[in-house]
N, C-alpha and C positions, 0 to 999 in steps of 0.2 A: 633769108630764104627768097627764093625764085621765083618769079611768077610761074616758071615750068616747073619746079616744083611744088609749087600751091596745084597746078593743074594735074598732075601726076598723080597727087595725096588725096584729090577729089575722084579722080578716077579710078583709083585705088580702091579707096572707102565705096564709090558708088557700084563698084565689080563684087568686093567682096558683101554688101549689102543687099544685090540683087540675087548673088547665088545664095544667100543665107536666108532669105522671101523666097527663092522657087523650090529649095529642097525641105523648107517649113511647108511650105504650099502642098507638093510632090506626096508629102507624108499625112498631111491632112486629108488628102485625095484619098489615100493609099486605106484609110481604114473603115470605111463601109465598105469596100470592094472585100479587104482583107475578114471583116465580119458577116459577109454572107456567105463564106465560106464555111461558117460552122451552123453547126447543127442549130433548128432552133430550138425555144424553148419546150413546145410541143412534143419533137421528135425525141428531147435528153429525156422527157417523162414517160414517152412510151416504153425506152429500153432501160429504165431504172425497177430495180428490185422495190417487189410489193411486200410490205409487211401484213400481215394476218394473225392479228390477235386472237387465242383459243381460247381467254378465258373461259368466257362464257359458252362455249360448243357444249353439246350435252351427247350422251354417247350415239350415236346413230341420226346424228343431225349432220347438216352438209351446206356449205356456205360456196357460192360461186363469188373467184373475182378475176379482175385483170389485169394480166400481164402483157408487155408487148402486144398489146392490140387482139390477146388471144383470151378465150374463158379457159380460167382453172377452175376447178372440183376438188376443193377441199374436205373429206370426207373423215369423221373421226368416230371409226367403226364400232360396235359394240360387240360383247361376247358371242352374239349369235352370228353376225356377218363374219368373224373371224373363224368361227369354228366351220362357216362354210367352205371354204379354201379349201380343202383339200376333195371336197366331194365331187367336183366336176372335172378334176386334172386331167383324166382320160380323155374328158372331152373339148379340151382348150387344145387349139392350134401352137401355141410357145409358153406350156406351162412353165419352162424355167426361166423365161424371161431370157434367152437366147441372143436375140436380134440385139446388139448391143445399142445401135443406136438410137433405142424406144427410150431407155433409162442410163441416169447415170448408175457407176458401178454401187454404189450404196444402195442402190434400189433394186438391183438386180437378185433378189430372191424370194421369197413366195407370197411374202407379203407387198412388196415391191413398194417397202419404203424407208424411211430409218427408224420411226416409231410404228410397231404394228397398229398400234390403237389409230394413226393416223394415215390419210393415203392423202396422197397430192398428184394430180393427175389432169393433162390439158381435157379440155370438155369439148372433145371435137373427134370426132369418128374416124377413122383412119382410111375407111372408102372414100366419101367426098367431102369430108370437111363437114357433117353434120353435126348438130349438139345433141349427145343421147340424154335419153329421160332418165330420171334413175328409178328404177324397178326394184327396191328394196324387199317389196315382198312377192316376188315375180308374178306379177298379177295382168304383167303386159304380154310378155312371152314366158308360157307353157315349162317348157323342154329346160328348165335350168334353176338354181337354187336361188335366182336375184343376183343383183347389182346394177347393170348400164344396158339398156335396150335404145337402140335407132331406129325407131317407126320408120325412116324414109326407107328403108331396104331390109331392117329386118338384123342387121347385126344386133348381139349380144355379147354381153362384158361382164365378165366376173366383180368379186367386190374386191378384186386388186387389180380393175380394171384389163386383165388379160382378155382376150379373145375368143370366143368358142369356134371351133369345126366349122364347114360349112356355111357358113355365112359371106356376104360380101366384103367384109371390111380385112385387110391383108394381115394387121399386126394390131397387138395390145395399144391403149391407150398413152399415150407417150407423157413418161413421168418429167418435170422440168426442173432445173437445177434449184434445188431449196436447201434450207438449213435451217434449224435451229438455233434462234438466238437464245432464248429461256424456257422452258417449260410450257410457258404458256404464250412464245410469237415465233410464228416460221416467216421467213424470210425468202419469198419467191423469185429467183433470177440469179440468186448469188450462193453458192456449196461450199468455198471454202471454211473447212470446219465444220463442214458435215457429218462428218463418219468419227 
């Protein structure tokens, strides 16, 4: 062998050694930039399905939690708030739950939900984003049989969270995609296999 080719063989080795260190390098570089691209930890937990254990719910008791950053109203009505439904219909602005975009279609009828005994429903007013009280024995506002009263303006809300007449708030309580895992946990953010 050569001394030109001893010198060839090092330049060789020392070419293909520097490209194989700067595309090691290049790639090394590459993946914090490539990991701030995704979502962080915080943000994957804000938009993950909330589970909500019933066991223990007793009838006519109502547990708030949250989802995507929003309050839910979980409400597990008893025979008196259900047999209310029907007595103010005249006076609800979308007693059949119309407005498609308030609920998913499983929710869409008079109870506006999949289990009557159960309502799931955002906690937040549909005029400006208030959280109504729940007025279960209407003792806030007069004119109605109970469910969701907004002190800030004065909306009222059925106990399947609809709307009444007159008031400021435009549409029903907006139902958010849930499901039933067992009997006793609904599952808030995620429907498939709801119905």
């Amino acid at each position: 062998m050569t001394e030109d080719d001893l010198d060839r063989n090092r330049r060789h080795f020392l070419t293909v050694a520097t490209v194989v260190t700067g595309v090691a390098g290049a790639g090394m570089a590459a993946i914090p930039f490539i990991s701030s691209l995704q979502p962080s930890a915080r943000a994957q937990a804000m938009g993950a399905p909330v589970e909500v254990p019933l066991g223990s719910m007793q009838p006519g008791e109502m547990i708030r939690v949250m989802w995507r950053g929003r309050l839910v109203f979980v409400l597990r009505r008893d025979e008196k708030m259900l047999d209310k439904l029907p007595v103010d219909r005249d006076q609800l602005r979308d007693p059949n739950s119309e407005v498609a975009d308030q609920q998913p279609d499983y929710a869409a009828n008079e109870t506006r939900s999949i289990k009557p005994e159960y309502l799931v429903v955002e906690g937040s007013c549909t005029h400006l984003g208030c959280a109504p009280l729940e007025d279960f024995d209407a003792t806030l506002a007069p004119d109605y049989a109970g469910g969701f009263f907004c002190p800030c303006h004065g909306s009222k809300f059925d106990f399947a969270g609809r709307v009444f007449k007159g008031v400021p708030a435009p549409t029903n309580l907006r139902v958010p995609p849930h499901r039933f895992v067992r009997d006793d946990l609904i599952l808030i953010g995620q429907d498939s296999g709801a119905a």
